[in-house]
C-alpha positions as CSV (number, residue, x, y, z in Angstrom):
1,X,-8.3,-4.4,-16.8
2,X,-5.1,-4.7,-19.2
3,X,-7.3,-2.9,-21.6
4,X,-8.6,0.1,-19.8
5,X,-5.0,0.2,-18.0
6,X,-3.4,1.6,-21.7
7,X,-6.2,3.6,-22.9
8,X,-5.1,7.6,-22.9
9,X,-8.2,8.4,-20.2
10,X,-6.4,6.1,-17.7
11,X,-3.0,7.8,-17.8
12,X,-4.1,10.2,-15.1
13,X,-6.0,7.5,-13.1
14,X,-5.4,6.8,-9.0
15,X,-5.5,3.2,-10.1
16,X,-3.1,3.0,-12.5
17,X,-0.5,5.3,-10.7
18,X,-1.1,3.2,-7.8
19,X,0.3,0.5,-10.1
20,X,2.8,2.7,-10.8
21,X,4.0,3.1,-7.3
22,X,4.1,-0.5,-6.6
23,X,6.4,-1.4,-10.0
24,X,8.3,1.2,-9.2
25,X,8.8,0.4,-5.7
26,X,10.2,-2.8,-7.0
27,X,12.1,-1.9,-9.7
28,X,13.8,0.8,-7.8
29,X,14.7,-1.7,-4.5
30,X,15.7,-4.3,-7.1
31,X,18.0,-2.0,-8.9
32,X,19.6,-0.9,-5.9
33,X,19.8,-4.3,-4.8
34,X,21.8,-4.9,-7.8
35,X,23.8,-1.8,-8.2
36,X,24.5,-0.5,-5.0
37,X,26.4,2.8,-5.8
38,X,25.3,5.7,-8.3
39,X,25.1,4.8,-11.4
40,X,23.2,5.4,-14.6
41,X,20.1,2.8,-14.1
42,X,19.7,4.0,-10.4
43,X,19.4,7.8,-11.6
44,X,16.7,6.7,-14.0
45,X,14.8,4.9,-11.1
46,X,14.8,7.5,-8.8
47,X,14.0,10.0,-11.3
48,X,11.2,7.6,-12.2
49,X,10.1,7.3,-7.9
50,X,9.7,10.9,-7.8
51,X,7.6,11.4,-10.6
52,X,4.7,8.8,-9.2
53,X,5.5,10.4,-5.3
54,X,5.1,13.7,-7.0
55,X,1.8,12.6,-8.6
56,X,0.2,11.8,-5.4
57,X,1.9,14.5,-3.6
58,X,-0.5,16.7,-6.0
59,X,-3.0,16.4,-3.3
60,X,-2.0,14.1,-0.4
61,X,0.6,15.0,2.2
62,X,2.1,11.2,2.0
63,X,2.1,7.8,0.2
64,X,1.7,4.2,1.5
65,X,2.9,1.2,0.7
66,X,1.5,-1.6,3.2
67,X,1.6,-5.6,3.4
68,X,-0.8,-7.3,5.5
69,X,0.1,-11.2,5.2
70,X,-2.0,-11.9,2.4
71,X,-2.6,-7.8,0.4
72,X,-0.2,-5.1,-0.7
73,X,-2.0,-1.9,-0.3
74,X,-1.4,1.6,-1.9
75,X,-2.9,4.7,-0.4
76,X,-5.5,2.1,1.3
77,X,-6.6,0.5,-1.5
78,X,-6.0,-3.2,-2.2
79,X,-4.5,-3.7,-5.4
80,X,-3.2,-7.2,-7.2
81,X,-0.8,-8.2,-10.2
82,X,-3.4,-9.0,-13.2
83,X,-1.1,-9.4,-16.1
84,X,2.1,-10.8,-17.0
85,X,4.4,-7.6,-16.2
86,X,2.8,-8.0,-12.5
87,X,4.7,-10.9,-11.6
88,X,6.7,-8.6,-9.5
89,X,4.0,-9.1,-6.5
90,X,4.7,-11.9,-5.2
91,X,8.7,-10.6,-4.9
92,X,7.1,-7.5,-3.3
93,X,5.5,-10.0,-0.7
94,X,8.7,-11.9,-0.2
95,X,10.7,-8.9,0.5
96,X,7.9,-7.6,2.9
97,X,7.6,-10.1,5.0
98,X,11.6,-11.3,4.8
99,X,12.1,-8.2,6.9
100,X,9.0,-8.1,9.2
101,X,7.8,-4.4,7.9
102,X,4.8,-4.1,7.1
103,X,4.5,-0.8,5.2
104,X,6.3,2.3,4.6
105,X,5.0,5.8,4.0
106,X,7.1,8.2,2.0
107,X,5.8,12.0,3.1
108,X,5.8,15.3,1.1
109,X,9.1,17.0,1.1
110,X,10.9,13.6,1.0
111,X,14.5,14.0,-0.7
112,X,15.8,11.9,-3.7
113,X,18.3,11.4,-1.7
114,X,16.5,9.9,1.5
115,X,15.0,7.3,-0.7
116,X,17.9,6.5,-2.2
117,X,19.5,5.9,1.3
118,X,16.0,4.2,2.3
119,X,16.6,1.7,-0.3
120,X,20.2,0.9,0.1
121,X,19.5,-0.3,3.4
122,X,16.5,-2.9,2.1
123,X,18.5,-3.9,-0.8
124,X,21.1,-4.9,1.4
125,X,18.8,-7.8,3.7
126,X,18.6,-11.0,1.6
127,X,15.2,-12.2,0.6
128,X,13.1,-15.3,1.1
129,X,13.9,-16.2,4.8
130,X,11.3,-16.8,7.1
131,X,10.1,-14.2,8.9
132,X,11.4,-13.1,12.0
133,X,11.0,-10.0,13.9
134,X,14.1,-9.8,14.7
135,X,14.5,-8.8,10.8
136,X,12.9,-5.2,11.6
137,X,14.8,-5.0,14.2
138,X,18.1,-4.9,12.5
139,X,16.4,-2.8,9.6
140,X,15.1,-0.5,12.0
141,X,18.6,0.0,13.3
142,X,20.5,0.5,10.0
143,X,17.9,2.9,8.8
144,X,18.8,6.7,9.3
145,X,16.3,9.3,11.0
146,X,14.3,10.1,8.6
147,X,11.8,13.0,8.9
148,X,9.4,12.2,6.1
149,X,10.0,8.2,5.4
150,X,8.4,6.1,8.1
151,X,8.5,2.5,8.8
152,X,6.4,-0.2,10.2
153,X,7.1,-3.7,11.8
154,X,4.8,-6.7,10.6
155,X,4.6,-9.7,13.0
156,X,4.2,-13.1,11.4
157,X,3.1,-14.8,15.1
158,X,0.2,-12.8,14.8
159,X,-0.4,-12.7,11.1
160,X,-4.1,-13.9,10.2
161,X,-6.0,-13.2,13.4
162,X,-8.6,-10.6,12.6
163,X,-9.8,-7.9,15.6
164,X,-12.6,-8.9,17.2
165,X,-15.0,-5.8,17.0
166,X,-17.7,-5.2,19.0
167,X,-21.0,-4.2,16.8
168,X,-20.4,-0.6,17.4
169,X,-16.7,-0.6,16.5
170,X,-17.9,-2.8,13.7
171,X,-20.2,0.3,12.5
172,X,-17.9,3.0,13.0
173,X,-14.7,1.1,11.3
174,X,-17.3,0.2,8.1
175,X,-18.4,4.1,8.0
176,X,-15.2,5.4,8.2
177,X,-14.0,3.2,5.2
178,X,-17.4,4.4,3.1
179,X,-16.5,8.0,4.2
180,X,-12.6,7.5,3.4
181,X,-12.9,6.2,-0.2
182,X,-15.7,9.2,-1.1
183,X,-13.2,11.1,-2.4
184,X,-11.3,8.6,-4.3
185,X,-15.2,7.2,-5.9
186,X,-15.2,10.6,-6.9
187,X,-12.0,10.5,-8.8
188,X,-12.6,7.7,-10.2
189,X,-16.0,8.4,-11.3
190,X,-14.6,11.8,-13.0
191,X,-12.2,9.6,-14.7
192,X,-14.9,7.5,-16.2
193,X,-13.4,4.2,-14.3
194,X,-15.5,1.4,-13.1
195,X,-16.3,1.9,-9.4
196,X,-14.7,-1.1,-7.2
197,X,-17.8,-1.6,-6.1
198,X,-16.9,-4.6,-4.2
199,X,-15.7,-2.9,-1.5
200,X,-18.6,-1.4,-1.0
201,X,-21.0,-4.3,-1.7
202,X,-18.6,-5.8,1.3
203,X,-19.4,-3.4,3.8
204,X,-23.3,-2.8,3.0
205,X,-23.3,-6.6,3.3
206,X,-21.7,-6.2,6.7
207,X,-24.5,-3.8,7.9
208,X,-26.9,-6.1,7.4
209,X,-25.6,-8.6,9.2
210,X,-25.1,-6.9,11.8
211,X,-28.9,-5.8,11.7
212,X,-29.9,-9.4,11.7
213,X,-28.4,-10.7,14.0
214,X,-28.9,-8.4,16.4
215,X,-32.2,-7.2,18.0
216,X,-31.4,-4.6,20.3
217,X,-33.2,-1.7,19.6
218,X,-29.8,0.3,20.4
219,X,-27.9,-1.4,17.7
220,X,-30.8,-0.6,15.2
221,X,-30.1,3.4,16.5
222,X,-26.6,3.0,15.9
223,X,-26.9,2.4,12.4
């Protein structure tokens, strides 16, 4: 992975600007953090935020960061710190859940200057409380109306309980994952990257449990 991440055929990869995003996103809050007002490093950062928005702005009408207790997600896909400049991850999780949010998603037509307001008001909330919800709460409230930065609240009380789905729901959410990540197979595929087929070795398996263990004849129709 460290490898194939420096090679010249990877500069245009989803993977690694979904790496990007995430050291970026960090680097950017941290600097802020540090800063506070306009200065010479924050110009850099923002500079640097816009060009990996910009890249995925190329053909998607918005960007997601998201924390789920345990996985940070970008633009859906699970991603994890693999090498010694990823050790940024786990402060990424801290700040997360020290506010309660689970995710934000920057939109197309976002200003430099909306993020830049977006993370003065993180960089501002101290890290490496426990989590509370009233933490979003009072981010929610210092956070101007934004119309294309959106922001979502992460309960730690109910952190680690899966859905219960019935078979059906089971099927549909598994098909609409396949069906999701076509596109991005296909980009990767085109960029001569290997496939994560994990994901999808997941949700076959997951189909066939659910045909085993169940012997109505309906189920068997539904799939």
């Amino acid at each position: 992975m460290e490898e194939r991440r420096n090679k010249p055929e990877f500069e245009n990869s989803p993977t690694k600007w979904r790496y990007n995003f995430t050291k970026s996103f960090f680097t950017f809050w941290k600097t802020v953090k540090m800063y506070g007002g306009e200065n010479e490093r924050i110009t850099e950062e923002i500079t640097l935020f816009t060009k990996v928005l910009n890249f995925f702005f190329q053909d998607k009408s918005e960007i997601s960061i998201l924390f789920d207790g345990i996985d940070v997600k970008v633009d859906k896909v699970r991603i994890r710190g693999r090498r010694q400049d990823d050790k940024y991850f786990e402060d990424i999780y801290d700040l997360f859940l020290s506010l309660c949010m689970s995710g934000t998603t920057f939109k197309k037509g976002v200003t430099e200057q909306d993020v830049l307001k977006y993370f003065r008001v993180i960089g501002k909330f101290p890290v490496g409380r426990e989590p509370k919800v009233q933490a979003y709460e009072r981010l929610k409230n210092d956070l101007p109306e934004f119309d294309n930065i959106e922001t979502y609240p992460y309960d730690p009380e109910e952190s680690g309980n899966l859905p219960i789905y019935t078979c059906a729901q089971s099927l549909r959410r598994i098909y609409r994952d396949l069906a999701s990540e076509y596109l991005e197979y296909k980009k990767i595929i085109e960029m001569a990257e290997a496939i994560p087929l994990r994901v999808v070795e997941r949700n076959v398996q997951d189909i066939i449990s659910i045909a085993q263990e169940n012997t109505s004849g309906r189920i068997y129709n539904f799939i």
